[in-house]
Structures are given as C-alpha cells and as structure tokens.
KEKOL-458039 format. One record per atom (N, C-alpha, C): z, x, y; residue in three letters. Coordinates in steps of 0.02 Angstrom, whole numbers, padded with zeros to 5 digits, always signed. Example, Ala and Ser with C-alpha at 12.3 -4.5 7.8 and 13.67 -1.06 7.14 Angstrom:
! residues 2
+00390+00660-00284ALA/+00390+00615-00225ALA/+00390+00660-00165ALA/+00354+00642-00112SER/+00357+00684-00053SER/+00394+00645+00002SER/
END
This chain:
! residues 295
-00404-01385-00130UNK/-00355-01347-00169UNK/-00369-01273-00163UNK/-00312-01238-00152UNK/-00332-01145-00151UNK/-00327-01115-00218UNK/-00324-01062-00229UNK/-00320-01028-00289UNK/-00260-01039-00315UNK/-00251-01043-00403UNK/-00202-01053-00430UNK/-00153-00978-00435UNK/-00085-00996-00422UNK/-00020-00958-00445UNK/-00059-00899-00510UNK/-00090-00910-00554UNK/-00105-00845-00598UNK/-00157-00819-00564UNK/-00203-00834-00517UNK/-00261-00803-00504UNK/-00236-00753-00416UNK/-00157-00783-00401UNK/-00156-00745-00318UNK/-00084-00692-00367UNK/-00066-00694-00424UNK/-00021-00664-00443UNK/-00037-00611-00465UNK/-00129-00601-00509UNK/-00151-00575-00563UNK/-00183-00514-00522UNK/-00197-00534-00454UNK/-00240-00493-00420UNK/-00189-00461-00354UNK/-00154-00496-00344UNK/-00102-00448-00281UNK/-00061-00412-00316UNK/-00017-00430-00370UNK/+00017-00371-00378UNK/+00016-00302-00400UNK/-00054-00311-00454UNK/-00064-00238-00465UNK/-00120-00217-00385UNK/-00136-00234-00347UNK/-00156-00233-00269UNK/-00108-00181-00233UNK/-00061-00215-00232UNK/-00006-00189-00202UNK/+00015-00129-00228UNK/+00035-00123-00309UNK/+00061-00065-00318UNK/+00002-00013-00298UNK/-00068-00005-00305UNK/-00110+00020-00285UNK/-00131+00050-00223UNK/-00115+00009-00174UNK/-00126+00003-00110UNK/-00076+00021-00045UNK/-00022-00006-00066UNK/+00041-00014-00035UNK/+00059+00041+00019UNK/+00065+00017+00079UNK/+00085+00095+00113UNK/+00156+00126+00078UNK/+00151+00192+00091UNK/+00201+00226+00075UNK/+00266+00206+00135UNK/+00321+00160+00127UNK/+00357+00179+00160UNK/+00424+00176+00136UNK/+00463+00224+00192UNK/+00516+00246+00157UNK/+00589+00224+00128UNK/+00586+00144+00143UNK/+00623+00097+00104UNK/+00602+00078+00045UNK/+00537+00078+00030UNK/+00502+00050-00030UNK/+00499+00098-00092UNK/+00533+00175-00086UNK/+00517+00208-00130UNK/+00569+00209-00161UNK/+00582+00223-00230UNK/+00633+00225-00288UNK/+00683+00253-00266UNK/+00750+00227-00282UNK/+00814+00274-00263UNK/+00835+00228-00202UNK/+00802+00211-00146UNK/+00831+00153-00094UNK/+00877+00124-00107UNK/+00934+00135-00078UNK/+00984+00068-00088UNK/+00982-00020-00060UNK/+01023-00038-00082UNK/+01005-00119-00058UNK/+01013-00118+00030UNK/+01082-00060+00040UNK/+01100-00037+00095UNK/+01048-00017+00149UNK/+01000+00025+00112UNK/+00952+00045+00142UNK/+00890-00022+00162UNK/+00878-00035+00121UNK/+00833-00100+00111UNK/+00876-00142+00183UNK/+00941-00149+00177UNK/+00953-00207+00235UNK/+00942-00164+00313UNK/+00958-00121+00310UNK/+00939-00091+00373UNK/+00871-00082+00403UNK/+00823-00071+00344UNK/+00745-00067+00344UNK/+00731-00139+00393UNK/+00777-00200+00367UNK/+00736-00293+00363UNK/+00765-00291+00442UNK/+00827-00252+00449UNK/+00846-00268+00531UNK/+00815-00249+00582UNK/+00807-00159+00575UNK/+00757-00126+00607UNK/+00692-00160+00612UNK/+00651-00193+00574UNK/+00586-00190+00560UNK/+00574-00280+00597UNK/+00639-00309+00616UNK/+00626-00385+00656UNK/+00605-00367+00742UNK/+00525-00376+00726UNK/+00507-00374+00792UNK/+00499-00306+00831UNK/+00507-00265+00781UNK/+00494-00195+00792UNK/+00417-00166+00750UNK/+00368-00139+00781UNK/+00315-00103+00731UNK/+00348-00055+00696UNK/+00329-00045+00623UNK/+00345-00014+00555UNK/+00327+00056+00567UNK/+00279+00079+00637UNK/+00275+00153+00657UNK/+00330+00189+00680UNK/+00378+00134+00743UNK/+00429+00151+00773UNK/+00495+00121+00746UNK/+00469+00126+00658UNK/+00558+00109+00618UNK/+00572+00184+00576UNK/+00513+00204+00556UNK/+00528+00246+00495UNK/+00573+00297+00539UNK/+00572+00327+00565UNK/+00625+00400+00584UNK/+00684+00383+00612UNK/+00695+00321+00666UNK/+00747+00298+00668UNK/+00783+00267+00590UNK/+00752+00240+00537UNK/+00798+00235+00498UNK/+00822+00277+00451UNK/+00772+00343+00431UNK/+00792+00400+00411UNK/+00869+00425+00444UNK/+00863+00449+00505UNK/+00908+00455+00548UNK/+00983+00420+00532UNK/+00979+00340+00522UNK/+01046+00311+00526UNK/+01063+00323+00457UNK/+00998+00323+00393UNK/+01031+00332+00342UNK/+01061+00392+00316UNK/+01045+00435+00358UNK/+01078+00501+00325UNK/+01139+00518+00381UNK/+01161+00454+00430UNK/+01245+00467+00485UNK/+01281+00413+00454UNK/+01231+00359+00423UNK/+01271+00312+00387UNK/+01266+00295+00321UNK/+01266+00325+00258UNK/+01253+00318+00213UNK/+01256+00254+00149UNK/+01337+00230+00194UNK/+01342+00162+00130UNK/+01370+00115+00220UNK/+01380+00066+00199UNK/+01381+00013+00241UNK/+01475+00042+00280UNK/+01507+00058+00237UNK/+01576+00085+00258UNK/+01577+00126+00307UNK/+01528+00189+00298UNK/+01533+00207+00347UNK/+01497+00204+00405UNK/+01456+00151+00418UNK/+01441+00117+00488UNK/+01501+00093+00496UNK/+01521+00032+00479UNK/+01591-00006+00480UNK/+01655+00035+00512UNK/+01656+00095+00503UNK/+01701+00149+00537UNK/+01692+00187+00599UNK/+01619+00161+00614UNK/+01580+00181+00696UNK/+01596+00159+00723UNK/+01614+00146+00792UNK/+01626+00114+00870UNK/+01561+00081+00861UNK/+01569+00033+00882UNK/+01506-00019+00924UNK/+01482+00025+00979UNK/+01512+00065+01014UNK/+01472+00097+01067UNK/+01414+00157+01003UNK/+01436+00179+00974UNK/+01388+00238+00940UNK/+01353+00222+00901UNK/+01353+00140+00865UNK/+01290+00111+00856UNK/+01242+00095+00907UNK/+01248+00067+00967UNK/+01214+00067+01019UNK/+01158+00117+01054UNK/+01206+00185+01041UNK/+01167+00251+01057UNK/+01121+00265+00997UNK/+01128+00253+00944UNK/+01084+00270+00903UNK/+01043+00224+00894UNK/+01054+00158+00912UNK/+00976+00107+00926UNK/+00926+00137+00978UNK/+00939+00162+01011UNK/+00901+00207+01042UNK/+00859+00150+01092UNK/+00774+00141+01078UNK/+00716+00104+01116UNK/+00708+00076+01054UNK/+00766+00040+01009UNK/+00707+00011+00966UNK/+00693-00070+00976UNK/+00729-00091+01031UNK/+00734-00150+01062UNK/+00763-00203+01046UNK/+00770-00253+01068UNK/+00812-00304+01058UNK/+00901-00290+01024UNK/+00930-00252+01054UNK/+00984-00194+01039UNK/+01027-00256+00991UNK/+01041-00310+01017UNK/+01098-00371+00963UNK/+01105-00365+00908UNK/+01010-00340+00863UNK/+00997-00324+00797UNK/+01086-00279+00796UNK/+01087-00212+00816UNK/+01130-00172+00794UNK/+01185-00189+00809UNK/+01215-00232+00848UNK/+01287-00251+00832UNK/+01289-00321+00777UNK/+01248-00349+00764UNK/+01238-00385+00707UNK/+01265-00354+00633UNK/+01215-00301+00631UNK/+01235-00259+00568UNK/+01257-00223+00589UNK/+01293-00198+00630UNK/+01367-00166+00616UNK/+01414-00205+00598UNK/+01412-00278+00633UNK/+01460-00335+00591UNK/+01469-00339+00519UNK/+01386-00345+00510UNK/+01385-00352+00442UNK/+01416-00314+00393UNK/+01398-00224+00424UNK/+01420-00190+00370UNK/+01499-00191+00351UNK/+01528-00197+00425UNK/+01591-00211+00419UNK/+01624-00267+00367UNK/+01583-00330+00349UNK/+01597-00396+00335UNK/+01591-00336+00249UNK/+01533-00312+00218UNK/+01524-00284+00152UNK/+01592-00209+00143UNK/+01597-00204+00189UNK/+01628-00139+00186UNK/+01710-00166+00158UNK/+01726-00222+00193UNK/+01772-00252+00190UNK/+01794-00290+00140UNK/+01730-00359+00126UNK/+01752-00405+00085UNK/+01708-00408+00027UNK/+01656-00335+00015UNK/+01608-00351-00041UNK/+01614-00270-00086UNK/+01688-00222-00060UNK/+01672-00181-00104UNK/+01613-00109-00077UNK/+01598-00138-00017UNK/+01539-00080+00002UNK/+01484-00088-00032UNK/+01477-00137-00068UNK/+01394-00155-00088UNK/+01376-00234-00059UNK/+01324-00210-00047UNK/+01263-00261-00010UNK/+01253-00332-00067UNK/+01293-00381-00068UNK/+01280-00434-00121UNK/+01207-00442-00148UNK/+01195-00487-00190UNK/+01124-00492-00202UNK/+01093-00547-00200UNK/+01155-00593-00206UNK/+01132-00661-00196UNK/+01104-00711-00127UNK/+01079-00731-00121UNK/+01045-00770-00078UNK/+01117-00803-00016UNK/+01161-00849-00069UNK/+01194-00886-00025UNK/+01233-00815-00002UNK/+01258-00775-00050UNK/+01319-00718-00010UNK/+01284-00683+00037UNK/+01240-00672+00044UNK/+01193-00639+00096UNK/+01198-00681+00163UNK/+01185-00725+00161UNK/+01183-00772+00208UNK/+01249-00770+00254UNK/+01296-00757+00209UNK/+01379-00769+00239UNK/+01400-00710+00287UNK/+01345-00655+00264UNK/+01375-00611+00308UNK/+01349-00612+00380UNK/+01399-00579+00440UNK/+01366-00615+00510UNK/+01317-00559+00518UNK/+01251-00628+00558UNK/+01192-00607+00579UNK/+01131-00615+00538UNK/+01173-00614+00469UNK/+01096-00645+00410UNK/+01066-00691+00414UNK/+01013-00700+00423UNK/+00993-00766+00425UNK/+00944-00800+00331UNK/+00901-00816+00351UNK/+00887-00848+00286UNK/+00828-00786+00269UNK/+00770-00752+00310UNK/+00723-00746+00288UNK/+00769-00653+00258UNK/+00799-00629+00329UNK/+00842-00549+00286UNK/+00876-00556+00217UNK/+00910-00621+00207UNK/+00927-00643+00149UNK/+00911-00635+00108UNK/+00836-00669+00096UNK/+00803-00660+00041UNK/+00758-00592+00046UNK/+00742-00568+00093UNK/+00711-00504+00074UNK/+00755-00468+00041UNK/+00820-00450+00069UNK/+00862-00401+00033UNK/+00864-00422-00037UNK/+00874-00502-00044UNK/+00880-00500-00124UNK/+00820-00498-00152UNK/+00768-00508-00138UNK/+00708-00490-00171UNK/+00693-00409-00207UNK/+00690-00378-00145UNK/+00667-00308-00126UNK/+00716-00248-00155UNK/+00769-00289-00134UNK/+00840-00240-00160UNK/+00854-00227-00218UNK/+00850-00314-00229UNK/+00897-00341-00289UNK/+00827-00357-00351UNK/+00798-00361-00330UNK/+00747-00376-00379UNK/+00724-00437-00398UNK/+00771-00495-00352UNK/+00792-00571-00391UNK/+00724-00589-00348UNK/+00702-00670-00390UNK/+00647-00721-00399UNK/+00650-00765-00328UNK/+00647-00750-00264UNK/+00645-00781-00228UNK/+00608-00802-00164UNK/+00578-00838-00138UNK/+00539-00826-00104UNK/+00551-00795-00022UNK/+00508-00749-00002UNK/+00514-00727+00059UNK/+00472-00747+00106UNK/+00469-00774+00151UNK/+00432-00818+00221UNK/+00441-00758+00284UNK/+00391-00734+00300UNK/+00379-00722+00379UNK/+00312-00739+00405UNK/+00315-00709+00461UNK/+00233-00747+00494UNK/+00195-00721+00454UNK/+00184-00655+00425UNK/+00136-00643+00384UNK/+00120-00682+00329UNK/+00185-00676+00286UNK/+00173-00720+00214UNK/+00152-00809+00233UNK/+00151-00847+00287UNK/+00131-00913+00311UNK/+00088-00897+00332UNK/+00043-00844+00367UNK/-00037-00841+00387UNK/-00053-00827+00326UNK/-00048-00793+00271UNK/-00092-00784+00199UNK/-00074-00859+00159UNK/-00038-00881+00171UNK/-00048-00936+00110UNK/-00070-01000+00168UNK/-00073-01007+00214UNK/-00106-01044+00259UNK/-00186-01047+00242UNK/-00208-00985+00235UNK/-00287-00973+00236UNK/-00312-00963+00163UNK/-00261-00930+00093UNK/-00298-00921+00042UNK/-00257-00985+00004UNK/-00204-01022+00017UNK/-00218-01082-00015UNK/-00213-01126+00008UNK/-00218-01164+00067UNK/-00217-01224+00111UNK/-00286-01222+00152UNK/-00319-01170+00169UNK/-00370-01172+00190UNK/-00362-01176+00272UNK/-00331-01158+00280UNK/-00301-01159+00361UNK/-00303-01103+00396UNK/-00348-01077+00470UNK/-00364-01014+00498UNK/-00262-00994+00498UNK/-00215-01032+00527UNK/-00165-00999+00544UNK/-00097-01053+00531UNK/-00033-01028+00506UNK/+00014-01080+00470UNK/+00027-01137+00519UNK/+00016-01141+00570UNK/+00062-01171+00626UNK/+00140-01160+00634UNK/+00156-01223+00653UNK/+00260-01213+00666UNK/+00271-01213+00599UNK/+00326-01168+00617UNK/+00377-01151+00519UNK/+00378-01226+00502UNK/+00379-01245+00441UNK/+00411-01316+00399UNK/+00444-01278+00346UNK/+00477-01335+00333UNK/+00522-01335+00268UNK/+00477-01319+00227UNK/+00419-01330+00210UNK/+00391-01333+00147UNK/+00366-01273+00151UNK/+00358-01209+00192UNK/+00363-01159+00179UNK/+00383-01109+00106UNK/+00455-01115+00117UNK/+00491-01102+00073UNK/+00442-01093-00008UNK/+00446-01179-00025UNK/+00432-01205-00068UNK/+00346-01173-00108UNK/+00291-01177-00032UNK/+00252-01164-00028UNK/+00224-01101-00074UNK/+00284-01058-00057UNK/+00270-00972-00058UNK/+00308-00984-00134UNK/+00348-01008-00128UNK/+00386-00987-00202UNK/+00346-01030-00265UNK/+00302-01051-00282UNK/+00265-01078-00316UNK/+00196-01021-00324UNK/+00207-00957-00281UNK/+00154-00910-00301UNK/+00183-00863-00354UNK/+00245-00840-00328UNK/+00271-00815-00387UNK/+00282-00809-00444UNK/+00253-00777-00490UNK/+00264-00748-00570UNK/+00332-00771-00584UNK/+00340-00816-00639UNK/+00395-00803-00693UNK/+00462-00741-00699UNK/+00415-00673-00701UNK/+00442-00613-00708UNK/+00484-00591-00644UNK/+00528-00594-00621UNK/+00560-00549-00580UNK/+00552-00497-00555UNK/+00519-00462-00596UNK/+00511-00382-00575UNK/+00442-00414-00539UNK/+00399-00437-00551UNK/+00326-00453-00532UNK/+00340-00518-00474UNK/+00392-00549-00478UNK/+00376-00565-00414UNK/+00432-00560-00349UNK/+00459-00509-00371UNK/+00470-00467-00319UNK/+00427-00424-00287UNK/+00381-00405-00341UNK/+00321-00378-00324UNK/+00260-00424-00277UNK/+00247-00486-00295UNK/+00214-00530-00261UNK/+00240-00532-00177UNK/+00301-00542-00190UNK/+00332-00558-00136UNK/+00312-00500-00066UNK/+00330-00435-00074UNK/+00308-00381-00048UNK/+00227-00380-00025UNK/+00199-00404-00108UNK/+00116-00389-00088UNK/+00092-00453-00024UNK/+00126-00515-00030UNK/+00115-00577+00004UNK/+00123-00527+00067UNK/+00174-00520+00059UNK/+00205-00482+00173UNK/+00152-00438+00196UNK/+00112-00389+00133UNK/+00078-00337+00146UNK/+00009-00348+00178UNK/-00025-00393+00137UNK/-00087-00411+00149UNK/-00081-00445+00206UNK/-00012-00481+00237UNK/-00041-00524+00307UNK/-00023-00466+00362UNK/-00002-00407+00340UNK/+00010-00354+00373UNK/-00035-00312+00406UNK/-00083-00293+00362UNK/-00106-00257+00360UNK/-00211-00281+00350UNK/-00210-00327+00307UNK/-00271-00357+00310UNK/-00287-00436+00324UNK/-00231-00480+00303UNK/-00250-00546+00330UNK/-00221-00563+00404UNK/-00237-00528+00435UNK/-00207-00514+00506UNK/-00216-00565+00551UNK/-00170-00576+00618UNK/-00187-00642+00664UNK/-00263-00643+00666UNK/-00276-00600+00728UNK/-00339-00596+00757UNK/-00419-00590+00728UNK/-00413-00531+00688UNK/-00470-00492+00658UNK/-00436-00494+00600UNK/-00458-00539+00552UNK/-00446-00519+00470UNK/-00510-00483+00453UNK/-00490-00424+00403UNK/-00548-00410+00380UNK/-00551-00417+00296UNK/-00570-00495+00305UNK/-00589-00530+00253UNK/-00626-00489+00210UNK/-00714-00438+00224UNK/-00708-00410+00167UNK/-00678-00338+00135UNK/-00604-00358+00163UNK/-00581-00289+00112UNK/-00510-00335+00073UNK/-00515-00383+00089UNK/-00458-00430+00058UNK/-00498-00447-00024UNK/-00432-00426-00085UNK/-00417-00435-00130UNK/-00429-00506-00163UNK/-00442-00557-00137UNK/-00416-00624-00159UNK/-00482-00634-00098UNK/-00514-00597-00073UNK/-00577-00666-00021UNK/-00607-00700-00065UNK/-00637-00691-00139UNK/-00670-00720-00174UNK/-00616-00801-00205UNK/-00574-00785-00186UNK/-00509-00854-00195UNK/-00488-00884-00156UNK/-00515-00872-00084UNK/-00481-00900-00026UNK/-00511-00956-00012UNK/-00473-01004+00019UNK/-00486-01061+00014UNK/-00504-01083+00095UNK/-00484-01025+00146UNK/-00514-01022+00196UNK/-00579-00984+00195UNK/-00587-00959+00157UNK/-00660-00917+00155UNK/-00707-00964+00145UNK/-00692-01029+00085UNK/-00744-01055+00055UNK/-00757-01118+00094UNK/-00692-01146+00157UNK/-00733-01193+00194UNK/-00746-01169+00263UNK/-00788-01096+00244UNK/-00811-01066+00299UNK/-00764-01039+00364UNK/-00705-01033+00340UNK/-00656-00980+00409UNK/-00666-01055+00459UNK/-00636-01112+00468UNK/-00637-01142+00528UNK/-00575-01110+00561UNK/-00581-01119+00612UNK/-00543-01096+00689UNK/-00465-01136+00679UNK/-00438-01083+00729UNK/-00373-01125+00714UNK/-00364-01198+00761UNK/-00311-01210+00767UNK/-00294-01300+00795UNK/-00283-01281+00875UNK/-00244-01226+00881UNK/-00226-01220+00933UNK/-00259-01148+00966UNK/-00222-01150+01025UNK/-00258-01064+01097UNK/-00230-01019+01065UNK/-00268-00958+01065UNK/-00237-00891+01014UNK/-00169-00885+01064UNK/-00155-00844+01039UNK/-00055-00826+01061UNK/-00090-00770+01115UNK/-00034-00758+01197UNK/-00070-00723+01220UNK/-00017-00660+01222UNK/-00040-00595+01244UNK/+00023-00547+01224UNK/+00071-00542+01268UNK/+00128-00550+01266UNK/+00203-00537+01308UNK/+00176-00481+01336UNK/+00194-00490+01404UNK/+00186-00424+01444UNK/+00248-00387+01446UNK/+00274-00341+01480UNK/+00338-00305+01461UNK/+00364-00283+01542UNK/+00306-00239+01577UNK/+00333-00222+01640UNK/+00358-00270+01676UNK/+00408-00274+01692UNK/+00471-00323+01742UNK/+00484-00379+01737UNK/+00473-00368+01672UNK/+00530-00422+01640UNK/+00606-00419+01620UNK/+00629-00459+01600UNK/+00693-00479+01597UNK/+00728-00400+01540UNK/+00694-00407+01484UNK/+00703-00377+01432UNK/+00696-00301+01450UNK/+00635-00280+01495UNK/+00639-00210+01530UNK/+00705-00193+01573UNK/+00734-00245+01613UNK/+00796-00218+01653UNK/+00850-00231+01616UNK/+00858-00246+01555UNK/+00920-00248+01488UNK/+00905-00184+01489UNK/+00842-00158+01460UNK/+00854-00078+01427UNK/+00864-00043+01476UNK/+00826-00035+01528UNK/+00856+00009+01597UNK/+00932+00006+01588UNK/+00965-00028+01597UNK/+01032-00035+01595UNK/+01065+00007+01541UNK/+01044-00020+01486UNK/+01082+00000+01433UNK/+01058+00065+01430UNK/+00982+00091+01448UNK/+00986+00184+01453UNK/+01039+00214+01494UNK/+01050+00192+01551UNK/+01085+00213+01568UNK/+01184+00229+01556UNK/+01186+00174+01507UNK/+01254+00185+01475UNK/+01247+00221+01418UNK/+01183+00235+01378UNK/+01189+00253+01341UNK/+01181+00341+01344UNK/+01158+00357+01391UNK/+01154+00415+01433UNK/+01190+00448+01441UNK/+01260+00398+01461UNK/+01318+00417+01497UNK/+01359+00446+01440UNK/+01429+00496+01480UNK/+01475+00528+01428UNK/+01523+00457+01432UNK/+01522+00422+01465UNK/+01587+00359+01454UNK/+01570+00319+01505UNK/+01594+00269+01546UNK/+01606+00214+01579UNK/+01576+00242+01645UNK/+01521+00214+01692UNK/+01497+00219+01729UNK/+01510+00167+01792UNK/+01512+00174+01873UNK/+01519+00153+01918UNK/+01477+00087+01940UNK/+01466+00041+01965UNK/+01423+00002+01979UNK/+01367+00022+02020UNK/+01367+00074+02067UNK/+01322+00117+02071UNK/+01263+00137+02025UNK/+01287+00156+01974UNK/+01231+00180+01932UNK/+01197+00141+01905UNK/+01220+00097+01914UNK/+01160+00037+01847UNK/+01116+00000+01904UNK/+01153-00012+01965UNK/+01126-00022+02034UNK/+01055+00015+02027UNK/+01062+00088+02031UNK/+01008+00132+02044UNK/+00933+00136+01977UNK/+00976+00099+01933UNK/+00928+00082+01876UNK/+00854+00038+01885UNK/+00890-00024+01933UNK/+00845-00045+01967UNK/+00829-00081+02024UNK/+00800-00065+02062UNK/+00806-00068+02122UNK/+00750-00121+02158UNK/+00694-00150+02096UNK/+00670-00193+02123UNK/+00672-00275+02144UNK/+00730-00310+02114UNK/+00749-00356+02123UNK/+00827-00336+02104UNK/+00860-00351+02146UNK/+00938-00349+02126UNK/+00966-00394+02099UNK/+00925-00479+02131UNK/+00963-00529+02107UNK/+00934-00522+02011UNK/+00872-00487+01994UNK/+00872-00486+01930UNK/+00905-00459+01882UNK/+00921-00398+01938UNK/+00973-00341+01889UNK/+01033-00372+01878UNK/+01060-00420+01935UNK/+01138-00442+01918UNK/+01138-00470+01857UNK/+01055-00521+01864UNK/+01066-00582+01814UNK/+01057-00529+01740UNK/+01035-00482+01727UNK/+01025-00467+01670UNK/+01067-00420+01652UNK/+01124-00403+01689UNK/+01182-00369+01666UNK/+01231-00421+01638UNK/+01241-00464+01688UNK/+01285-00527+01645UNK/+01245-00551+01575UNK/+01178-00535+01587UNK/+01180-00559+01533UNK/+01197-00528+01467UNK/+01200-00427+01469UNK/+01226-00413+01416UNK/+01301-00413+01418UNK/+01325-00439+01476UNK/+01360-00428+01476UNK/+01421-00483+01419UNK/+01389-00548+01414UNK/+01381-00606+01358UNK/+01352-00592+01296UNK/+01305-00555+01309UNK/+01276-00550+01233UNK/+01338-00478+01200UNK/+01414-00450+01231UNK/+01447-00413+01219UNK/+01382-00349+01214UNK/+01337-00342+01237UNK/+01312-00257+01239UNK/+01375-00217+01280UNK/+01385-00244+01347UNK/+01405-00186+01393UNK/+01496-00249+01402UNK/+01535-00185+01436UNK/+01584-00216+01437UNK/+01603-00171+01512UNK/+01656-00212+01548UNK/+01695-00223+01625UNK/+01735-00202+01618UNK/+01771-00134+01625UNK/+01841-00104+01654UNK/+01864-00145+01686UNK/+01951-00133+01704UNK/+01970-00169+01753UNK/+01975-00125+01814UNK/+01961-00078+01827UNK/+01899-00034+01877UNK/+01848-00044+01888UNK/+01824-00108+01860UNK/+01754-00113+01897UNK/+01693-00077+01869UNK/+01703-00021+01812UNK/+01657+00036+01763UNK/+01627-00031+01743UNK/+01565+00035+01710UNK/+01544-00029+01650UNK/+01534+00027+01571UNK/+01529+00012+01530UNK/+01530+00058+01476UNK/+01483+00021+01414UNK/+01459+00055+01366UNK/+01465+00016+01318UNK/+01499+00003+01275UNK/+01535-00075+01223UNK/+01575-00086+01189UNK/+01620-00051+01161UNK/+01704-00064+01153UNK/+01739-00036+01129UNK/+01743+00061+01158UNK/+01719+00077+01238UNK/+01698+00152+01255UNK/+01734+00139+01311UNK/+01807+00149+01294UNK/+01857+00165+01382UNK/+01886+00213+01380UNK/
END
C-alpha cells in the first residue's frame, strides 16, 4: 500500500505553492483562454521553448475570437519551430468552435471541452482544472510516473490504463481550490523532481511516503526509452518545408521546397504529401504551394 490521500495531499500542496516554478500561465489574472493555449503549446514541447512564444500569441490574440478571425496561414507563421505545427490548426479550430458556439469563453466543463475539435481528454481536464478550478483529475506521463512510484511502488507507470484516471483522482482533496492545487503539484514533481531517468529522490517532498522508496527503488519491467533522434528524419523535412512557406510573401514554385531538400527526394515528396493531408500546405492549380487558405 502507498501513502494515504491526506498524507500526498497534506504535503504537496502547500509544496507546490512554495516551490512552484514561476510560469507565466500559472500566475493570477490568466485566462482559461490563456491556460488552453499554455496545454497546446506545452504537448511535447519543453516549457523553456513555450514561455515567449505564448506571451507573443497572447498579446496578437487575446480572447479566442480573435484567433478565430486569423487565416490558418498566420497561425502557422506564428507557430514558428515550436513543432509538431497540427497543434496550431487544432486550436485555431477550436477557438473558432468557442468564438462561435460558446460566446468567446473557454467552457469549463469536462464533457464541453472535449467537444471542441482537437481536445482530447487529458487538455480537457487540465483546462478545467487549472482554469476553471473544478475537482478533476489530470493524467500525463508525469502525474503516472509519481503515483506509479509513491503509491503503487512501481520504478515507472507502464502503458496508460483506464485505471489511471481513477488512480490519480482518489489523491485529490475534497476542496476544489486544493485540488486543483494537487493536481498541478502531481504534474510538477514528475516534472521537475520525480523524473524518468535520475529522480532526485532526496529532494522529493513525500520520499519519506514513497512506496517506491521503501521497497528499495526496484528497476523498472522494461529497456529505458531511447531518445528520438531528429537529424533526417521525417519530421525534420516537414519543418524544412514549412520554413520555407513560412518565409515566403505567398505561394511558392515547386522549385523551392525542392531546394529545401536535397538529400533524398523520394523523402521530400513523401513528406510534402504528407502535409499536404495533414492540410498544413495547400496546391494551386499552378502547381504553387502556399500555406492554408494563402492564394
């Protein structure tokens, strides 16, 4: 058995308020607006290379309306390198979907969150947690490596389960305000100290409660994860591409994206069609290429 719900509640959340990095979604005054842009930016992106890009969109886009009134091409340019570009035509959908059918505010509820396109379950509940303040539980790899190790006793969560969910929301306080607070401190600590590789167990809050501490840290089940490499891969000749439209004053020749890259062609074709499906870039009937809604 790991530590009980009052003893991981009693000690992370005043932790957190204590500890907490300063960042610039988390401070008073944030809108829910803001908060959802923070959860999009921050999927699969490091929290070093979010803060100024989201400063940035929040002060060109202030409420969800007026993204919703941007071209899909000038969201694109302002995703800049922050990778995996879909994030931003996602929520530009989205904002459009709130701008439209919610009044220009960011719902709070779990299921209405969900409805809008591109939400999935875990942005869901962060926004309503974080935003909204509401009692719900939030799951990412972090929050399943901390309750893996301080109450299951497990070096690392394995594959998502259902009982996730369930798992995490049984740590949470009664109080709303506090475990919204939990919720945050849960994400923080696997952030920042209950980490994959190197935990540094003694600066963790709760080691004296951990239930991996006390049957001695065994090893995980499986081979550590090894790191994605990046040079020439698939995902490097997407962004080549898309620098280059995004570069551009408008619709560019097949030439130029040609010259983008030049070390495999049959890769470059394959990874232009492929934004070209995922709607990043779009086909004149000239033969240009541009990005979305930019003729």
């Amino acid at each position: 058995m790991g530590p009980t719900t009052t003893t991981l509640a009693d000690v992370l959340v005043p932790w957190f308020r204590a500890h907490a990095r300063d960042l610039p979604w988390r401070r008073p005054g944030t809108t829910a607006w803001g908060v959802l842009v923070s959860e999009i930016m921050l999927q699969q992106t490091p929290v070093a290379r979010v803060e100024e890009p989201w400063r940035s969109w929040l002060e060109r886009w202030p409420r969800p309306s007026a993204m919703a009134a941007a071209p899909a091409s000038e969201v694109l340019r302002a995703w800049g390198k922050l990778g995996y570009p879909r994030r931003a035509l996602r929520l530009h959908a989205a904002a459009q979907a709130i701008a439209a059918d919610h009044g220009d505010v960011v719902p709070a509820d779990v299921e209405t969150l969900e409805s809008l396109p591109g939400i999935g379950t875990y942005t869901a509940r962060a926004v309503a947690a974080f935003a909204h303040g509401r009692r719900v539980p939030v799951v990412d790899t972090n929050v399943r490596r901390v309750v893996a190790r301080a109450v299951l006793g497990r070096a690392d969560a394995g594959a998502a389960a259902s009982r996730d969910l369930a798992d995490t929301e049984a740590l949470l306080p009664d109080d709303t305000t506090d475990a919204a607070t939990m919720s945050a401190a849960l994400m923080e600590l696997g952030a920042t100290i209950c980490v994959a590789r190197t935990p540094r167990c003694a600066d963790c809050p709760v080691s004296g409660a951990c239930a991996w501490q006390r049957l001695g840290r065994p090893a995980g089940d499986g081979p550590a994860r090894k790191a994605q490499r990046w040079a020439g891969t698939d995902r490097q000749v997407r962004g080549r591409l898309l620098d280059v439209l995004r570069g551009a004053p408008g619709p560019v020749p097949a030439a130029a994206l040609d010259a983008a890259w030049l070390t495999d062609p049959a890769q470059r074709a394959r990874c232009l069609d492929s934004l070209l499906v995922d709607g990043l870039v779009e086909q004149l009937a000239d033969g240009r290429f541009c990005l979305p809604g930019e003729q």
